[in-house]
Structures are given as C-alpha cells and as structure tokens.
C-alpha angles and dihedrals in degrees: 000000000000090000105055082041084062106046091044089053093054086047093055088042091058097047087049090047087051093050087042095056093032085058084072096069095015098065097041092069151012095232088055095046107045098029113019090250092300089276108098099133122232095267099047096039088048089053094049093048088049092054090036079063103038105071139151091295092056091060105026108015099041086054094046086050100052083044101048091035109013140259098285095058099049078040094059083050096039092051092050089057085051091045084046095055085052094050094046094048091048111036097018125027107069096041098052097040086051085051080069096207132114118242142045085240100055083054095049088041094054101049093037094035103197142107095249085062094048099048105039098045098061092035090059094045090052094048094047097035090054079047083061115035089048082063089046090057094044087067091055093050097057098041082061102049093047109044099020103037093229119139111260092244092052092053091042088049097050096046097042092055085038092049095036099048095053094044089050106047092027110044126189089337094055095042091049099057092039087054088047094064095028090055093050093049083054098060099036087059105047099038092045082057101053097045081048099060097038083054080061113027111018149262122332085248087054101046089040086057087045093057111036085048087074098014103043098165088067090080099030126111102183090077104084125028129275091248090060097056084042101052100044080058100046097044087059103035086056100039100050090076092047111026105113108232088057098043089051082064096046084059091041090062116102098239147005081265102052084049103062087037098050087051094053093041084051095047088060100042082055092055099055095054098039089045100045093046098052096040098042112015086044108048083042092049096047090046091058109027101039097161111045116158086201107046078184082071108059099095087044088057089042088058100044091042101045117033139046124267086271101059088042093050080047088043089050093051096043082052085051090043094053098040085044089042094060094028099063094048092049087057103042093053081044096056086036088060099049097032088041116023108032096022097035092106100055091033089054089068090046121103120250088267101047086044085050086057112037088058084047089048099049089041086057086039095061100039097048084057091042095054087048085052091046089057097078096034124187118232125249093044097197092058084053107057091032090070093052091055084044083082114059090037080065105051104029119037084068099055087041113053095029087050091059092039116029112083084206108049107122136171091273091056093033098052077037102068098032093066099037093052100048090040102043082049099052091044092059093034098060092041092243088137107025107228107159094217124094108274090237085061097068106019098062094051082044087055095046098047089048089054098049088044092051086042096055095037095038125084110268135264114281107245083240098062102045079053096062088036086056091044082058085065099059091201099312 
C-alpha cells in the first residue's frame, strides 16, 4: 500500500501548501476570508459549488444508499439537489449576491431584524452542518481503513488537522481552489471508473439488468413509502438556495451573473457524477458484493477488487477530495456563523489580529468536536446527514424566498416560520408525535402557512425596507 500513502500525502501537501499561500490575502480582510474578495469567475465558482455539494456522501454515502435502499430512492434525493440548483439560480442567487454580505444570516437578520433571528439561525446551522460534516468524515475513516490499511482513528485524526488547518488560515480563497482541484479529481475518478467497468463488463443498461435480476429491490420503488422518496426531494430541493455553504459561494461570485451561471454549470457537473455512479459503480457493486454488512462501503471494495495500487492511491484521494471539498465548506459557514454571526458584535472591536484568531480559533473549535463525534459514526451516511440538512431546509428556505419576494413578509411571519418549521421538523423527526409522513413533508407547508398568517395579523412592512428589498432585484 506504499503507493496509494504516497499519493494521498502529496494530496494532503498540496491542500496545506494552498491554505498556506491563500493566508496571505485570507487573514488581511473579511471580504477575503469569508468570500475570496467577491471576485471567484463563473468556471471556476460552478466547479467549486459542484464539489461544495459533492462530498463524501456523493461518492461513498449516495452508492451505499442505492445499494442498501435502492436507486429510487438516491434518485428522488439526487433530482431535488438538481431542482435546488434551479431554484436557487432563478428566486435566490442575484439578489443575494447583489445584498453584498456574507452569511445567510446577515441576509435573514437584515430583512427580520430581531434577536431571535440572529441567535437561532446560526445556531441551527451549527447544530445540522456538525451533523454533516461528522458523516462526511465518516466517509474519510473507512476509505482508509479499506484501501490504505490505516486504523479509522488515525485517518480521522490526519483529515480533520489537514482540513482544519487550511480553512482556518485560508479562508474562501483557500477552500475554493482546493475545491477546484478536489472537484476535478472527483470527476476524473469516478467517471474514469465507470468508463473503465462498461469497457469490461458492459453498458449501464447491461450491468443494471444484471443486477436487479438477482437483486430486484434495487430498482424498486414499492419498498419504502411515498413520503420517503418525497421528502428526500423535497429536503434538497429546498435546502440548495439557503444552505449556507452554498449560499457563502453564491456571495463569493464576481457579479449577480456569475452567480445564476455557476449554479446551473454546477447542476450539470453534479449530474454526471452522481448519474454515472449510481447507474454503473452500484449495479456492479451489488452484483459482486451481495452481502455487505456497510452499504457505505460498495465503491471502496470496487476499488480494491477491481484496479492497480495507482488507481487505488487516485480513488483514496478522490474520496479525500470529495469528503475535504464539502467539509471545508461546512466549517467555514459553521465558524462564520459563531465569529461572525453570534460573536460579530464583540469581533468587530477586536484588532485585525484578534479578529484573525478568533475565526482560527471557532473553525478548530468546530472540527475537534466534529472528529469526537466522528469516533463513534452512524451508518448510511447520506440519511444522516440528510436529516441534519432536513432542518434548515425547514426553517430557512420560507423566510427566505418569501422575504425577497412577498410584498407582505414581515418580522411576525418571518420569526414565525422560522420557529414553526424547525420545530414542527424536529417533533416528527424524532417520532415524538408519530405521523407517518417525512418530517419535511409537514414541517415546510407548516412554515409557510405560519409566514402568510404572521404576514396578514402582523404590522406591515415599513416603505424603507420593501425598497431595498426591490433594489435586491436589480430589475429582475
């Protein structure tokens, strides 16, 4: 295994190197920290979103979930996220890049100006996104023990201090050029692997009848309820124009323009890996690994069973690169909601350097409790963290999209659907009242009804704040 060590340790070098020369522009500023100085271009944007959006769970976690529950149901999630890219292209994107801040929250704060706004936003970013990023490391820890032979804590041990160290000291700029190069190792990977088993062993359509011949609830979609299927979609076609690491690169983007096309080039580089994964690595993994204990696990034994030390030491990285790509993001939105949303008041006064540290200090913060969390991980990594962004699907996309675009959104409805939605969503979640349906399902009408009610009941919009609203639209 000395040949797929050394390729991940140059791999980890390089991403160190990049945080490294990115600290030279990322610590001098807040613009440059948490938004690469507002100037990222559309390519390069769109294939940092992709990858943003690609984790661990894209390559590990959506396999082991077509594997363990069948493809409908990892295509019902897969189709919200393209739906999401669409949404957020069309009701979100220009506008917020026009509001010029940072955060989700400093959008949500400005237009529902209350401390109940400032404080339960980031905190439920904080809660969902360690939710995700423990899945995401999840992902890392296995590869490693599968294809490198090194002891899952080990592994967890070495990304987390990699990942944490270059977000940290690099910023946006740091996590979008990393993201460049981890999103492209991504796609070569995956794709290459593909192309490289229908060489072998036939079309998708070939190796899909092979395997639902013998397997038939892989292609079934009987096998779960309809609320499942609809709430995965729901959950990610909601979350994609509000969840914050998305929303921090939608900011990062050099104009209102770059924004809306990176989305849509993003949306398609998404499809193909997620398409030519489930419909060619999948049916080839449940053929020949019927009885695996892990479904997280099928595109690591591919790997291992199928191509040289090389492609394993590439496959290991990609993993790395997928599981990184998401992760820093994920930390970066999270220490972006506690250094600049929760604690903005008190860092402002700071000097240049105490600002510098205290956002170093919350993005270690978050990832040491992250990798404890990540030592005892859950299985089906992808319903995990799906869950987790469950929530702020929940709470957010509502007073979002109805605050840029309902006349009549005000602080009641606002504060209202906030609360309703999170709360409604936990509830069923957690089974406390037994509904039967997904708790996405219920929980997102519940926040938009509480919003038009507040809306209607609560005192009206101030003429000051639908103009700036309106300035948001540019037009539009």
């Amino acid at each position: 295994m000395l040949v797929e060590r050394a390729l991940v340790g140059l791999y980890l070098a390089g991403c160190i190197t990049i945080g490294i020369i990115a600290s030279r522009r990322a610590l001098s500023s807040r613009d440059e920290y948490w938004v690469a100085g507002r100037r990222v271009g559309t390519v390069v944007n769109a294939m940092a979103l992709m990858a943003s959006l690609a984790s661990g769970g894209s390559i590990i976690g959506v396999m082991g979930l077509a594997y363990a529950q069948g493809i409908p149901a990892t295509l019902a999630l897969f189709t919200g996220s393209v739906v999401g890219f669409s949404i957020a292209a069309f009701l979100v994107a220009g506008q917020l890049r026009r509001f010029g801040k940072y955060t989700i929250t400093d959008f949500l704060t400005f237009r529902y100006p209350h401390k109940i706004v400032a404080y339960l936003v980031p905190i439920f970013i904080v809660v969902a996104f360690l939710i995700y990023i423990v899945a995401q490391l999840k992902a890392a820890g296995i590869t490693a023990v599968v294809l490198l032979g090194i002891p899952y804590e080990t592994a967890l041990v070495l990304a987390c201090v990699v990942f944490i160290a270059y977000v940290s000291i690099g910023g946006m700029t740091a996590i979008t050029w990393t993201d460049v190069v981890q999103g492209s190792l991504m796609l070569v990977i995956v794709v290459g692997a593909a192309v490289f088993v229908m060489l072998r062993e036939g079309s998708p359509a070939t190796l899909l009848v092979q395997a639902t011949s013998s397997y038939p609830e892989l292609g079934q979609v009987t096998q779960h309820p309809v609320s499942m299927y609809l709430g995965n979609f729901i959950i990610w076609a909601t979350a994609i124009p509000v969840i914050p690491h998305i929303v921090m690169r939608v900011l990062s983007a050099k104009d209102p323009v770059a924004a809306k096309l990176s989305l849509n080039i993003a949306m398609l580089a998404f499809g193909v890996l997620i398409l030519t994964a489930v419909f060619t690595l999948v049916p080839l993994g449940k053929t020949m690994f019927p009885g695996l204990t892990d479904p997280d696990q099928v595109f690591l034994n591919i790997m291992a069973e199928q191509f040289p030390p090389v492609v394993r030491g590439a496959a290991v990285a990609a993993v790395l690169a997928a599981v990184m790509s998401t992760t820093d993001a994920l930390l970066l939105a999270c220490s972006s909601a506690i250094a600049h949303d929760i604690l903005g008041g008190v860092v402002g006064r700071l000097s240049s350097r105490g600002q510098s540290a205290v956002r170093i200090g919350s993005a270690w913060g978050i990832g040491i409790v992250a990798m404890f969390l990540a030592l005892s991980p859950p299985e089906l990594i992808t319903e995990f963290y799906t869950a987790g962004v469950g929530l702020l699907s929940a709470s957010l996309f509502v007073p979002t999209v109805f605050g840029l675009w309902w006349s009549k959104a005000n602080l009641t409805g606002g504060i209202a659907a906030l609360v309703v939605g999170a709360a409604i969503y936990v509830v069923v979640l957690l089974g406390v009242v037994p509904i039967g349906y997904a708790p996405i399902v219920i929980a997102l009408p519940a926040s938009a009804i509480a919003m038009m009610v507040g809306g209607i009941l609560g005192a009206a919009e101030t003429e000051a704040m639908l103009h700036r609203v309106g300035a948001l639209h540019g037009g539009e």
